[in-house]
TITIDREN-615163 format. One line per 5 residues: number of its first residue (from 1); their letters; for each residue x, y, z of C-alpha. Coordinates in nm, 3 decimals, decimal comma. Example, Ala and Ser with C-alpha at 12.3 -4.5 7.8 and 13.67 -1.06 7.14 Angstrom:
BEGIN
1> as> 1,230:-0,450:0,780 | 1,367:-0,106:0,714
This chain:
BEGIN
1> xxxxx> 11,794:-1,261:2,499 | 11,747:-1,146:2,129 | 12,120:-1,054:2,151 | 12,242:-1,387:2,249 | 12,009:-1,539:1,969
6> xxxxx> 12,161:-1,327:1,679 | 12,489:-1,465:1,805 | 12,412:-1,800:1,814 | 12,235:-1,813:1,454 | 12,583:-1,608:1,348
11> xxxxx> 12,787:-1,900:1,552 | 12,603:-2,167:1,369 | 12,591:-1,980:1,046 | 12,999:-1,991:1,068 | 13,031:-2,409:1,181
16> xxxxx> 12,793:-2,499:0,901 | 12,985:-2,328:0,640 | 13,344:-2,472:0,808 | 13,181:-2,822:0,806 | 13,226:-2,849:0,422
21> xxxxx> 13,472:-2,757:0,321 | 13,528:-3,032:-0,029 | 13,877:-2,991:-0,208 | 13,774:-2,845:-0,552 | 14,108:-2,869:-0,744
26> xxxxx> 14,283:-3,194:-0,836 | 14,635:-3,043:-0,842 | 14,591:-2,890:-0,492 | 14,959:-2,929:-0,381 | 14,900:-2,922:-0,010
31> xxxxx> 14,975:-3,206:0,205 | 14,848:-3,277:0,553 | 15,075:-3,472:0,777 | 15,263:-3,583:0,445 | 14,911:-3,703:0,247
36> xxxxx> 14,810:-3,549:-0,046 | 14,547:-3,557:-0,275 | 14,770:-3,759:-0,526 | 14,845:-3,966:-0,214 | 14,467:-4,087:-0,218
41> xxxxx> 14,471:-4,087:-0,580 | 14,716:-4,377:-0,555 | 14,591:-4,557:-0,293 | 14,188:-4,569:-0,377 | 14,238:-4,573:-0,728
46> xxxxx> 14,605:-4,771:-0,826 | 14,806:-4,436:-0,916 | 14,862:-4,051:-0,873 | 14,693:-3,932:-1,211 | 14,583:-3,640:-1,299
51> xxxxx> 14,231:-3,835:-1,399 | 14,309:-4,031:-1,054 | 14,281:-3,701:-0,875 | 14,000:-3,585:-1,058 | 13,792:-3,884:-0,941
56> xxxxx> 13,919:-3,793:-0,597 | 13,776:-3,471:-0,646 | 13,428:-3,581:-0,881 | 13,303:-3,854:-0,612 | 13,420:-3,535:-0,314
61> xxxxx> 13,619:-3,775:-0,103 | 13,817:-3,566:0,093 | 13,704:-3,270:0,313 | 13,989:-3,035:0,422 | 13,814:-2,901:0,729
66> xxxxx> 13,701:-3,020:1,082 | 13,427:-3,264:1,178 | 13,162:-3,050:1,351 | 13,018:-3,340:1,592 | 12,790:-3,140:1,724
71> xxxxx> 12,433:-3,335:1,727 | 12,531:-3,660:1,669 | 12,499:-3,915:1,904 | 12,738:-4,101:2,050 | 12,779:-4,432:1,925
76> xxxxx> 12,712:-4,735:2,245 | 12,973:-5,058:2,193 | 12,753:-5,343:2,271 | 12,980:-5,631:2,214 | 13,351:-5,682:2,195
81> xxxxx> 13,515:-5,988:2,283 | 13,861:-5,882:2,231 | 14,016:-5,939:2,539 | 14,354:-5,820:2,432 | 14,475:-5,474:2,275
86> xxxxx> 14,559:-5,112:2,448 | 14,295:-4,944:2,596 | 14,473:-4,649:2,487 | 14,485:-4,271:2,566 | 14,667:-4,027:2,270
91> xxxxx> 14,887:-3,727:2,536 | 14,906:-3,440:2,363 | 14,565:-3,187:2,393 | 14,788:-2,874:2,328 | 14,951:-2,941:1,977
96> xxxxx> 15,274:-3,032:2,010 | 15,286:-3,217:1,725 | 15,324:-3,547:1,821 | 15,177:-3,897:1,849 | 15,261:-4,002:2,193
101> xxxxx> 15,019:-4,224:2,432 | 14,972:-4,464:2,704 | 14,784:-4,777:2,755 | 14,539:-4,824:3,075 | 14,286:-4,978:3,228
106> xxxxx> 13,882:-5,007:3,310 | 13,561:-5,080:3,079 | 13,645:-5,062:2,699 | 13,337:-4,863:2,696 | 13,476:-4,537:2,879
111> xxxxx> 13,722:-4,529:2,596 | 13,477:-4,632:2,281 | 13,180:-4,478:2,360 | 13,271:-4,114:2,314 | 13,458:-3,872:2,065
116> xxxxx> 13,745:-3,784:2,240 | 14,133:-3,867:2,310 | 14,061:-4,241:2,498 | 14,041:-4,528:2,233 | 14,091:-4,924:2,204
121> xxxxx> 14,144:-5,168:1,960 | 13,988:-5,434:1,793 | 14,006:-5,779:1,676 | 13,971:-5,900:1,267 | 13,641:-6,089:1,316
126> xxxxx> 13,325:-5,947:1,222 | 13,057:-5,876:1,407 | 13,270:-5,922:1,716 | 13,309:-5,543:1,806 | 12,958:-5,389:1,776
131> xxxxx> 12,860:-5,062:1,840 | 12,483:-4,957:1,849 | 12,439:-4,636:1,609 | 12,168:-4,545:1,829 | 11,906:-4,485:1,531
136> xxxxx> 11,871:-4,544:1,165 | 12,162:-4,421:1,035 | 12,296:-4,454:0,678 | 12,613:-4,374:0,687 | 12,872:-4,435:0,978
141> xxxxx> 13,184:-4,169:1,105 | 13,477:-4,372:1,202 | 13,745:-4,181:1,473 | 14,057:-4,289:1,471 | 14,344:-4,190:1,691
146> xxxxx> 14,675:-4,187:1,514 | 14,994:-4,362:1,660 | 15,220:-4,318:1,362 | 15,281:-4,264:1,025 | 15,279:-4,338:0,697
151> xxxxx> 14,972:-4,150:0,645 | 14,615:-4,146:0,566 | 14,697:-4,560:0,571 | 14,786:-4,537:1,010 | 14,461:-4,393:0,980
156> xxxxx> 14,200:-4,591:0,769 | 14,307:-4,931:0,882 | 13,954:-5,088:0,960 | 13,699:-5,230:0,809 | 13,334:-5,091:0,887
161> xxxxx> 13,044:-5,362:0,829 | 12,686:-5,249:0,914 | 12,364:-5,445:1,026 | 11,981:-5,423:1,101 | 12,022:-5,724:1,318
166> xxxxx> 12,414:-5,833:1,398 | 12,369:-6,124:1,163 | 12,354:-6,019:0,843 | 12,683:-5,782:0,781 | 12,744:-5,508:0,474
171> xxxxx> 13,050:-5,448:0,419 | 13,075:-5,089:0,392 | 13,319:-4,845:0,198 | 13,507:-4,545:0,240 | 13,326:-4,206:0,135
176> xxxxx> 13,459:-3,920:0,258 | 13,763:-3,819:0,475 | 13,785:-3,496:0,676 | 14,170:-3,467:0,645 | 14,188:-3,256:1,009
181> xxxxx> 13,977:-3,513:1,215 | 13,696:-3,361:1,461 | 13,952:-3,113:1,704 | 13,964:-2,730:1,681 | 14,290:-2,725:1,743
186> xxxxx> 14,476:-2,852:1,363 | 14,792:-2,897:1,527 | 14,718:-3,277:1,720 | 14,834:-3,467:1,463 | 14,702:-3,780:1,667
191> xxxxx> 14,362:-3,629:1,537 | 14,315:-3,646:1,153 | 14,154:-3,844:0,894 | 13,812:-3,915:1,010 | 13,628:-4,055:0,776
196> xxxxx> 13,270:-4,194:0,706 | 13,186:-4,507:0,528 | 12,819:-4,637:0,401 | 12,694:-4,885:0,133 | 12,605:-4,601:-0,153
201> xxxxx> 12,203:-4,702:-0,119 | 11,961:-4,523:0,068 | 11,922:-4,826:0,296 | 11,946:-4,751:0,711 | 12,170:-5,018:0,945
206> xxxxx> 12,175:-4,962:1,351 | 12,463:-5,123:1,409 | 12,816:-5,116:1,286 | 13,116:-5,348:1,326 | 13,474:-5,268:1,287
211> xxxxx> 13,763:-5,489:1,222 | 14,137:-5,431:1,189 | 14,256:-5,479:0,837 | 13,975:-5,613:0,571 | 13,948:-5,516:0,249
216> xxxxx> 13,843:-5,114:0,333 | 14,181:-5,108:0,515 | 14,487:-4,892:0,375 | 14,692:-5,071:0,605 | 14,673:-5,403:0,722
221> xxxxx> 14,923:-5,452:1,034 | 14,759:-5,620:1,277 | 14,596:-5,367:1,505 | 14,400:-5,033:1,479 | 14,336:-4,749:1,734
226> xxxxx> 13,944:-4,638:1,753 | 13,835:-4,372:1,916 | 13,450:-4,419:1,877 | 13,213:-4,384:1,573 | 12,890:-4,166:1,491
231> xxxxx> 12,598:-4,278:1,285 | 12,487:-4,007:1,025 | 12,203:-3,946:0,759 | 12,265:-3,960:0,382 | 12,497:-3,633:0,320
236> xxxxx> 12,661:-3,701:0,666 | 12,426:-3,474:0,860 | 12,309:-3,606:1,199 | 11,999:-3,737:1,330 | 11,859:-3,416:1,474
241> xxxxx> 11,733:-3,135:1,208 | 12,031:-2,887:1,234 | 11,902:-2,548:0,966 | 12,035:-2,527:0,647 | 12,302:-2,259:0,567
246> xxxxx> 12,020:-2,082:0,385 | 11,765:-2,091:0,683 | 12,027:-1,967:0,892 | 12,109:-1,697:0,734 | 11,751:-1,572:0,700
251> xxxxx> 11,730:-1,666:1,073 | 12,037:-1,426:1,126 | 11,922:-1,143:0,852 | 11,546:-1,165:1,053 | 11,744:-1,107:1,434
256> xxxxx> 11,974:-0,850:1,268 | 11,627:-0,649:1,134 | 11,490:-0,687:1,504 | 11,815:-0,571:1,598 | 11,792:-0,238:1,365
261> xxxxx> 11,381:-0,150:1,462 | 11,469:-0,192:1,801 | 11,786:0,012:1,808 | 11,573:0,328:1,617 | 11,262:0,248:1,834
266> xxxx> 11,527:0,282:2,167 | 11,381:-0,045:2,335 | 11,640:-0,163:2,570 | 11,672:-0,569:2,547
């Protein structure tokens, strides 16, 4: 038992350090499915400057590592009264590299209401498409599945408004992008680009409403692909406690010690 604890502090220990992982350097020259950080430069701030990229960096808007979803909760869609659009499913789970899918049929709930590889699309009217956070969240996590390029505009081409009571709307803006979505495996390029949004207050919303296109789109083409959204505390961190990086590791230097007096004391466990 005290085995399998040491591992799992170790196992957390490891996702909380992937889970941020902020690009630091405004002349990174990477690119990830043809974006770079000059990319967002131009698009969130008019043009690909070197004081452009530095505000990219400054206000940490872009996150080159995986969205850990692990305990959040599932966002519930409560309204949507779109009756047209794919009720889409993105094919490729090995990484093939590409951005084929199908459209299909049933509830628009089996494919909104979890993080996965089913999505659906909305309409352009607020408050329309609904989902309920399921607490007191302050920001919001928007999944997006992605059917082509250019890129990250395929991507962020919604419009998140949140709500206390589906009447009055906020209009909600873009924060922070993880550039390699929420999969393990980096090579689904239909997975990328997940990104949260929130109203830069402390104040808490329960529901959220996304439209195609609005004025927090990149892109404004007529349709978007969602794949199902997450409420989050301030600093993106979900509703359950989850240890710091610093608890854990005294959690994991505490098992290792138990480890150590147990090994010289030879207690079997």
């Amino acid at each position: 038992m005290k085995k399998y604890l040491l591992l799992t502090s170790l196992s957390l220990l490891i996702t909380q350090q992937a889970h941020a992982a902020l690009i630091t350097d405004p002349n990174d020259v990477r690119s990830w499915q043809g974006a770079t950080v000059g990319t967002f430069a131009q698009l969130y701030y008019g043009s690909d400057t070197l004081a452009n990229r530095q505000l990219i960096i400054d206000n940490n808007l872009l996150d080159d590592g995986v969205f850990d979803t692990t305990g959040y909760i599932a966002s519930t869609l409560v309204a949507n009264s779109n009756g047209g659009g794919c009720l889409g499913y993105s094919t490729d789970l090995t990484g093939t590299g590409d951005y084929n899918y199908g459209c299909g049929s049933g509830p628009v709930g089996t494919n909104a209401n979890a993080i996965d590889n089913l999505w659906f699309q909305t309409d352009g009217v607020v408050g329309q498409t609904v989902f309920d956070l399921g607490f007191d969240a302050t920001t919001a996590v928007v999944f997006n599945s992605i059917d082509h390029g250019p890129l990250p505009n395929e991507a962020i081409e919604s419009t998140v408004y949140l709500s206390n009571d589906q009447i009055t709307w906020t209009e909600a803006k873009v924060e922070r992008v993880w550039l390699e979505g929420f999969m393990a495996n980096t090579d689904i390029k239909w997975d990328g680009f997940s990104y949260a949004v929130g109203t830069g207050t402390n104040d808490t919303f329960r529901y959220a409403s996304i439209i195609h296109g609005g004025p927090g789109a990149l892109q404004h083409d007529g349709d978007n692909e969602i794949n199902g959204i997450l409420g989050a505390k301030k600093d993106y961190q979900p509703p359950v406690e989850v240890p710091e990086p610093t608890s854990l590791g005294l959690m994991l230097l505490g098992a290792l010690g138990l480890v150590i007096m147990r090994m010289k004391h030879h207690v079997e466990f």
